[in-house]
N, C-alpha and C positions, 0 to 999 in steps of 0.2 A: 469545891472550887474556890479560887480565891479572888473575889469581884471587888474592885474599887467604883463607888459610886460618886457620878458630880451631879450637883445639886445646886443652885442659887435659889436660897429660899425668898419667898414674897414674906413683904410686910405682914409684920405680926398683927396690926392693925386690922387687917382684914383678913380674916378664915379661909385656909385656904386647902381644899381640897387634894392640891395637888402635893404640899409641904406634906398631908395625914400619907397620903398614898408610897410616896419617900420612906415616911417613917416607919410607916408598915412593913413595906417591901425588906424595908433593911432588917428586921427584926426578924424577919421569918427567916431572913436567909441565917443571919445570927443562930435562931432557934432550931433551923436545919442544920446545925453543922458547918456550913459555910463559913469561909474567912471573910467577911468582911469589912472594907475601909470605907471613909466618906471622905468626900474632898468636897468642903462649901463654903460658900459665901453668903451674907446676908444682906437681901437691902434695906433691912433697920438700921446696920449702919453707914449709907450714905447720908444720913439726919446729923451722924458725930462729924464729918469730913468738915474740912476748914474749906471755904468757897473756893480760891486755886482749885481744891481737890477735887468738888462735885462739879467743878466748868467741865473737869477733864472728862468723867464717868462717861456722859454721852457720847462721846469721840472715841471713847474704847468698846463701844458698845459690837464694833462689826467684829474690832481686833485690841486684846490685850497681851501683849509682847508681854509685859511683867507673871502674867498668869501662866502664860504659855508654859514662861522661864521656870517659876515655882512649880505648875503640875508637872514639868520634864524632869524636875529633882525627884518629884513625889513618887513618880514612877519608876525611875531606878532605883528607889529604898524599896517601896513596896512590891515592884516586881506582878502584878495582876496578869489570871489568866485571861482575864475580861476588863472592861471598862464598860461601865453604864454610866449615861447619859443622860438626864432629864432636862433640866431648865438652865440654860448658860445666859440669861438676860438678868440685868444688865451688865454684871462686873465680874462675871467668868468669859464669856463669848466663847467662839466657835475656835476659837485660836488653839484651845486641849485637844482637837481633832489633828491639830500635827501635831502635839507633842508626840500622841498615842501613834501617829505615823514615822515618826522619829525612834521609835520604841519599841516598832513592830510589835504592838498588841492592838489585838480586835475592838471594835466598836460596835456595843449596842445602842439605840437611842430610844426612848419611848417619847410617842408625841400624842401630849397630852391633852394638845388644841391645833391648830391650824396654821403656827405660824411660819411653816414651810412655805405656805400661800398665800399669807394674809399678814401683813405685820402686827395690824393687836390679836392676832389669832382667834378671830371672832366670829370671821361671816357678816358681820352683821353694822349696818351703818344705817343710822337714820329710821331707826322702828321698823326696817325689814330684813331678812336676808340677804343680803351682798354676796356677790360671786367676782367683782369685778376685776378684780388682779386675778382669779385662780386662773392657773397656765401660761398668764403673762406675765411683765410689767409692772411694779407695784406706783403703779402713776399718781393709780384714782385713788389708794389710800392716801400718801401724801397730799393731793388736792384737797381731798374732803377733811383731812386731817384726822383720822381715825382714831388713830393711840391718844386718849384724854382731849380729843376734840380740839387737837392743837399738831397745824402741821409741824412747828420747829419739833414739836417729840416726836410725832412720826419719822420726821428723816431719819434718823440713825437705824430703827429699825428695817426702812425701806433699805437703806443702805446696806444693813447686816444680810438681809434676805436674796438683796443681788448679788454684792460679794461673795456670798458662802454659796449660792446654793449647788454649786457644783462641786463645793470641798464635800457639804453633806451628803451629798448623792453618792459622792464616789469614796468618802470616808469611812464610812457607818456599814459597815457588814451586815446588820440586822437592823431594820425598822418595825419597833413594837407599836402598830394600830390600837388605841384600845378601844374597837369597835368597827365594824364592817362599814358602816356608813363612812366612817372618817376615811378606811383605806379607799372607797370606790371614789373619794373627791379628791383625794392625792394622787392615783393612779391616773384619774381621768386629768387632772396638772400636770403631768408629766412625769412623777415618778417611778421610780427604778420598781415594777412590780414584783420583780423574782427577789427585792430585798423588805417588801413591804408584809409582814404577817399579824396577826388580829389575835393579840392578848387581851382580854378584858383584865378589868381589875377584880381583886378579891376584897371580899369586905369579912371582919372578924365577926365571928357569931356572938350575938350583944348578949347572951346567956339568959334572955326574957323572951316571952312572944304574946300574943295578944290573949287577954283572956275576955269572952264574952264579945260583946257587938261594935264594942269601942265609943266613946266618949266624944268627940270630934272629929271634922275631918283638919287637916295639917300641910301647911307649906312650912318648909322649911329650906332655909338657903336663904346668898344674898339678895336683899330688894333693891333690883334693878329691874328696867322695863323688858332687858332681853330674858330675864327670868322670868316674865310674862306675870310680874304682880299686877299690873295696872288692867288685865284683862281679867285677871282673878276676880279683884274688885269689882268689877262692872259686872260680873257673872253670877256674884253674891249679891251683889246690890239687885239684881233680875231676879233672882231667889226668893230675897226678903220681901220683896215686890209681892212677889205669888202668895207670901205666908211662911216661906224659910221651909230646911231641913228639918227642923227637929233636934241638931245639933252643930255647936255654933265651929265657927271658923277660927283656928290657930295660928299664928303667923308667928314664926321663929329664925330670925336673924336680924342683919344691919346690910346696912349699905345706903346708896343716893338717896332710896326712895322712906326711908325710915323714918322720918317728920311726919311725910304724906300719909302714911299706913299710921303712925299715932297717931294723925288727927282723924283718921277714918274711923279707925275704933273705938275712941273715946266715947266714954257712954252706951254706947252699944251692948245689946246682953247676949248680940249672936255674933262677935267679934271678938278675940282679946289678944293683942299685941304682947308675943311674949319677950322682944327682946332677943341679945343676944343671949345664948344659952351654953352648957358645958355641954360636953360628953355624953355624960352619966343622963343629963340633965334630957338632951335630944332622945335619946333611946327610950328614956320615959315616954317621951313625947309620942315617939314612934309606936309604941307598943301598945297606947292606948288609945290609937289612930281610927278608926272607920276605914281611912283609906288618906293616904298619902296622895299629893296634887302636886303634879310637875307639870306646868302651862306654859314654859319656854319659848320666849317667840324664834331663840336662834337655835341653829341646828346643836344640838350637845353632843359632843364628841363621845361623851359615854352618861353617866347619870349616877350616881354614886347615893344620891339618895333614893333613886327607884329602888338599887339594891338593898341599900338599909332597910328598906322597908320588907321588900322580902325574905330578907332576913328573918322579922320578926314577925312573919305568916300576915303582913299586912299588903293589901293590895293596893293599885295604886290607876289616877287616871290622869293621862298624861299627854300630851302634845304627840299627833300621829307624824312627827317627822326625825329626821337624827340620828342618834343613837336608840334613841324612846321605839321605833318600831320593831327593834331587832330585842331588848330588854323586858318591854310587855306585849306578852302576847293579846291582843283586843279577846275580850270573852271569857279568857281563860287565868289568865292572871291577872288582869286588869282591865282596866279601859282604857282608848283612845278618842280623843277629838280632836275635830279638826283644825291645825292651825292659828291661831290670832282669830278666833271667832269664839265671841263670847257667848253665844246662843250654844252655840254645840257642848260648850263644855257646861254651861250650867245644866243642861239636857243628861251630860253624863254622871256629873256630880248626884243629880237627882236620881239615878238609877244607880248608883253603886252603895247608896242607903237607903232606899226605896224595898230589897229583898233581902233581910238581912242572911236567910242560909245561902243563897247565890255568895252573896259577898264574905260570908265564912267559905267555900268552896273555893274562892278568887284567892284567897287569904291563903287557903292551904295547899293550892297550887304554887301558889308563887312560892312558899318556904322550899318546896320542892324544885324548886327550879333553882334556887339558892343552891341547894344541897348536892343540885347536881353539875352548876357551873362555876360557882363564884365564890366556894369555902378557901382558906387560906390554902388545905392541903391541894386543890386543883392549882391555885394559883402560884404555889410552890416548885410543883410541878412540872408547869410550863412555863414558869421563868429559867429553871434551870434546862429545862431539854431546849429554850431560847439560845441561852449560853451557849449550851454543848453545841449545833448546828451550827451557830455564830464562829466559834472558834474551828470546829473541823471545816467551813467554807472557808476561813481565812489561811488557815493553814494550806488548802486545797489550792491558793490562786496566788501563795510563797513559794508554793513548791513547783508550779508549773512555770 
């Protein structure tokens, strides 16, 4: 097939899950044979813009005529039997959905967060779950100021989400879920269900897996509180209290909370702040794991490190709500605990190195669960029969 992908990538500054997932996707279609193009923008450089330029960025945030104009060129050179769609904030917008109307070619989109219903696509406001805009109004985000804790940012977005969301509903032939949880909060908003279907993502196999009992247990991701560092801490700190695991705690990445998490570990001999880390560098990480800790206080549309971890026969205990219930199975491939309660997960933390053949059994369920949902070749697979369905419903409702 021959797929044109758009993309606005996030700051390079901050790791960005969604940017890997892009660049994967394109590669395999590449390494299947497929034609593929990209169509992006980056907001590293709204940093080079002269001030005129970056006043204007947020006002094109709903609608940019100029992008529109350039992907309607882009599209009669390249000529796609598809169009995929990822992240069009802030300096692509929604506005490619007519060009590709203009063009008559199909439209897929993968939503990789919530911002159908949510303007910072999050859930999550004020250290808890938020629902309050899903199926209405995006009121309560602007009030509260959601997007970077500042209404003037949120507006544009609010604004993107009311103006569009009937181009996106009625635009996009195919909506790729990447997770059952996300589709049942979007259906239950009001979305188009007979266009909404549940692609998870594929993660490449790291060519390592765990040998022996493992070395630590490991978060990894950005430290922020909706990624439930600050409940981690408190659950490790209850730990050490008791006398500790037996093996200390790894923390690998950046974000708000990354001072707070250096000064926590300093000196510590059952702590060690590793930083941002490479690739190469994570997969070590991983492989040498006990068990991977996802403690997310907000719902995660999917988990990208749960899979990494079962990737490399590593199990993992993780937040019973999300994406995380549909990902680890509790018992069997991993553990879950409850919610934003630091008792239950230091409870589980303590049991997933407490036995260590249980936890080799956890370990090697999960590589299997990998093996059988989430390798490139499945994820190849159902991108492209995505496509095919995409294009023959589109064709189906030109032709009527």
């Amino acid at each position: 097939m021959k797929v044109l992908v758009v993309h606005n990538r996030y700051r390079s500054e901050q790791p960005s899950g969604e940017n890997n997932v892009v660049d994967q996707e394109v590669a395999l279609l590449a390494d299947g044979g497929h034609r593929v193009g990209l169509f992006e923008k980056r907001s590293d450089d709204i940093a080079q813009m002269s001030l005129p330029r970056k006043a204007i960025v947020p006002l094109q945030v709903p609608w940019n005529r100029a992008v529109r104009a350039e992907f309607g060129a882009r599209l009669r050179v390249d000529r796609p039997d598809v169009v995929h769609v990822h992240n069009t904030f802030p300096l692509i917008s929604p506005s490619v959905l007519a060009a590709c109307a203009d063009a008559r070619v199909p439209v897929v989109a993968t939503l990789h967060n919530y911002t159908m219903v949510c303007p910072p696509g999050t859930l999550y406001r004020d250290g808890h779950v938020c629902t309050d805009c899903v199926g209405g109004k995006p009121v309560a985000a602007v009030r509260h100021g959601c997007y970077r804790d500042s209404k003037l940012a949120t507006v544009p977005m609010a604004a993107s989400l009311v103006a569009n969301r009937r181009r996106w509903w009625s635009d996009v032939t195919r909506f790729f879920c990447i997770s059952g949880a996300q589709r049942e909060i979007l259906v239950r908003a009001g979305m188009p269900s007979d266009r909404l279907v549940v692609k998870h993502n594929f993660v490449a196999d790291p060519g390592v897996s765990r040998l022996g009992e493992g070395q630590h247990l490991l978060f990894l991701g950005r430290l922020t509180k909706e990624k439930g560092v600050g409940l981690l801490m408190t659950a490790w700190d209850r730990l050490a209290a008791a006398g500790g695991l037996g093996l200390p705690l790894v923390l690998a990445g950046t974000g708000p909370m990354q001072d707070e998490v250096a000064r926590w570990a300093a000196g510590r001999e059952d702590v060690e702040y590793a930083g941002l880390c490479s690739k190469e560098q994570c997969r070590e990480l991983t492989s040498r794991a006990a068990a991977v800790v996802a403690p997310s206080a907000w719902l995660e549309a999917f988990g990208l490190v749960v899979v990494e971890a079962m990737a490399a026969g590593v199990p993992t205990v993780a937040a019973a709500h999300g994406a995380f219930t549909e990902l680890v199975e509790d018992g069997v491939t991993g553990l879950l605990h409850r919610p934003d309660d630091a008792g239950s997960l230091a409870d589980r933390l303590r049991e997933i190195v407490a036995a260590p053949e249980r936890n080799r059994q956890l370990g090697e369920a999960a590589r299997r669960r990998y093996e059988r949902d989430f390798t490139p070749a499945v994820g190849l697979d159902r991108l492209i029969t995505g496509y095919e369905v995409a294009v023959a419903a589109y064709e189906g409702v030109a032709a009527s």
